[in-house]
N, C-alpha and C positions, 0 to 999 in steps of 0.2 A: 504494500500500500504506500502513496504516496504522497510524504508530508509534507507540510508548507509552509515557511517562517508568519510568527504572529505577529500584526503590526501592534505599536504600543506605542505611549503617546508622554513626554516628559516633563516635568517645571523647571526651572531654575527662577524661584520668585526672590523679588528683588524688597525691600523697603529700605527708608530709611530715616535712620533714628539718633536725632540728638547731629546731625550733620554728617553721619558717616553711615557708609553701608552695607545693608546686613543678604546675608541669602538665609532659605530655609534650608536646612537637612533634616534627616531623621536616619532612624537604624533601621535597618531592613531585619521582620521577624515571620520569617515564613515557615510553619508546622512544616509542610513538605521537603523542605530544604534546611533542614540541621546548621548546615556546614556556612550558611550564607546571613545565617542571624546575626547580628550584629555591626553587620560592616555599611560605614555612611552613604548616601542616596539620598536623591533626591526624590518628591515627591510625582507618579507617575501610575499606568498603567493601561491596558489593552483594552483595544479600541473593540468595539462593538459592531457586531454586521451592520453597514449603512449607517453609521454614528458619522458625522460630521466629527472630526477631528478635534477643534476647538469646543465641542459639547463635549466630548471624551474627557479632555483635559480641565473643563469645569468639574465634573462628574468625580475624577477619581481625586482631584487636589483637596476637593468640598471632606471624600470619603475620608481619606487619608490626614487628613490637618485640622481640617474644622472650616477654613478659609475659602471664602468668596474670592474667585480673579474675578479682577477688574480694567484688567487690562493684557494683552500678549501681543506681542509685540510682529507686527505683520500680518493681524488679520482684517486691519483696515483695508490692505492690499490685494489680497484674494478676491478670488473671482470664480464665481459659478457661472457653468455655463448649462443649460438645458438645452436639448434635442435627441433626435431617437430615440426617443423612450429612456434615457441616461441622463441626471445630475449628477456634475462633477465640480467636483472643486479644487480649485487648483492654487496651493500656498507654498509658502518656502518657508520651514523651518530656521532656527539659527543651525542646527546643527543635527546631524544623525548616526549610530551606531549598531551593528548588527553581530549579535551572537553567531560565530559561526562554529564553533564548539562549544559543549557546554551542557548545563542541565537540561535547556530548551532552547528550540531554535526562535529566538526574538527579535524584531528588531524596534527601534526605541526613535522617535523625533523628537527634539529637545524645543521648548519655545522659550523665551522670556516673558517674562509673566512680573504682574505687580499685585496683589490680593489684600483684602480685610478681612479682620474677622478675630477673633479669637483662638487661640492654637487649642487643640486637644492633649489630652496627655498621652493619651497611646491610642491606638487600634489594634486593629486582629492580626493587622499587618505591619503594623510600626512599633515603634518606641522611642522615645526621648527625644520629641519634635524639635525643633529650635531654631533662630536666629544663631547666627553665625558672624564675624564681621569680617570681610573679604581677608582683612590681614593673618585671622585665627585660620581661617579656611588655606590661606595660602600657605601657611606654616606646618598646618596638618599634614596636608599635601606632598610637601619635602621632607617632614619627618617621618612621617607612613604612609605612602599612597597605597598600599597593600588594605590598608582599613576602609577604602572604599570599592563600591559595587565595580566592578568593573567597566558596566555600559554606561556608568556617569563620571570614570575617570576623565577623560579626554575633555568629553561637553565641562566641565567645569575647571580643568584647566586652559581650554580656550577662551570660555567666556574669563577668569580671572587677566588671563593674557588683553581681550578686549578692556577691559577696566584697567590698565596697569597704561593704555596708550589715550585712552581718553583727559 
């Protein structure tokens, strides 16, 4: 039989607080996957038959955190188009990452995102939600990139690389 990578849909939410800026992470707690508890992500998850992408990413950031976005970044820009019996929507992510070994075959588009709301304290899938401040994030990073997910190493070494030239 013949399987077929999952699409998934990513945040990188931004605020900021007191004049400097924070992202969210959280620890990834997944029953299924033992081995993958604990290690930082961001908040994210798979898209739905026929889900508009940008409702995915409201949907699982809401589940996940507790937090309403308010904003992502590039979806003023998108554009659906209707014909043949097909809506499509056609957007550009900041950034994208694909499992190609591993537990499951995934792959993940990352947006920037800006949200309110109130954080949760855990879920069935998380723990230990939080603000971050790009400096502590970029520190974690050098000292142990091993402690994060592996499909959101990259996406958030890039986007800190994009914050380091702005």
């Amino acid at each position: 039989m013949e399987l077929f990578t999952i699409p998934s849909a990513g945040a990188i939410i931004e605020r900021t607080i007191n004049g400097e800026k924070y992202v969210l992470i959280q620890e990834r707690f997944k029953e299924s996957l033992p081995s993958e508890n604990g290690l930082l992500e961001i908040p994210g998850g798979k898209i739905r038959e026929y889900e508009n992408i940008y409702d995915c990413l409201r949907r699982e950031v809401e589940e996940e955190t507790g937090l309403e976005i308010t904003k992502i970044q590039g979806e003023e820009e998108s554009i659906i188009v209707e014909y043949c019996g097909y809506k499509v929507l056609n957007y550009t992510p900041f950034t994208c990452a694909q499992n190609i070994e591993g537990y499951y075959p995934v792959m993940v588009e990352v947006f920037i995102c800006e949200a309110r709301g109130n954080l949760l304290t855990h879920t069935n899938e998380t723990k230990n939600i939080r603000w971050i401040s790009l400096d502590k994030l970029r520190s974690l990073l050098q000292q142990n990139e091993k402690s994060f997910y592996p499909m959101h190493l990259i996406q958030l070494k890039k986007y800190l690389n994009l914050e380091r030239r702005r």
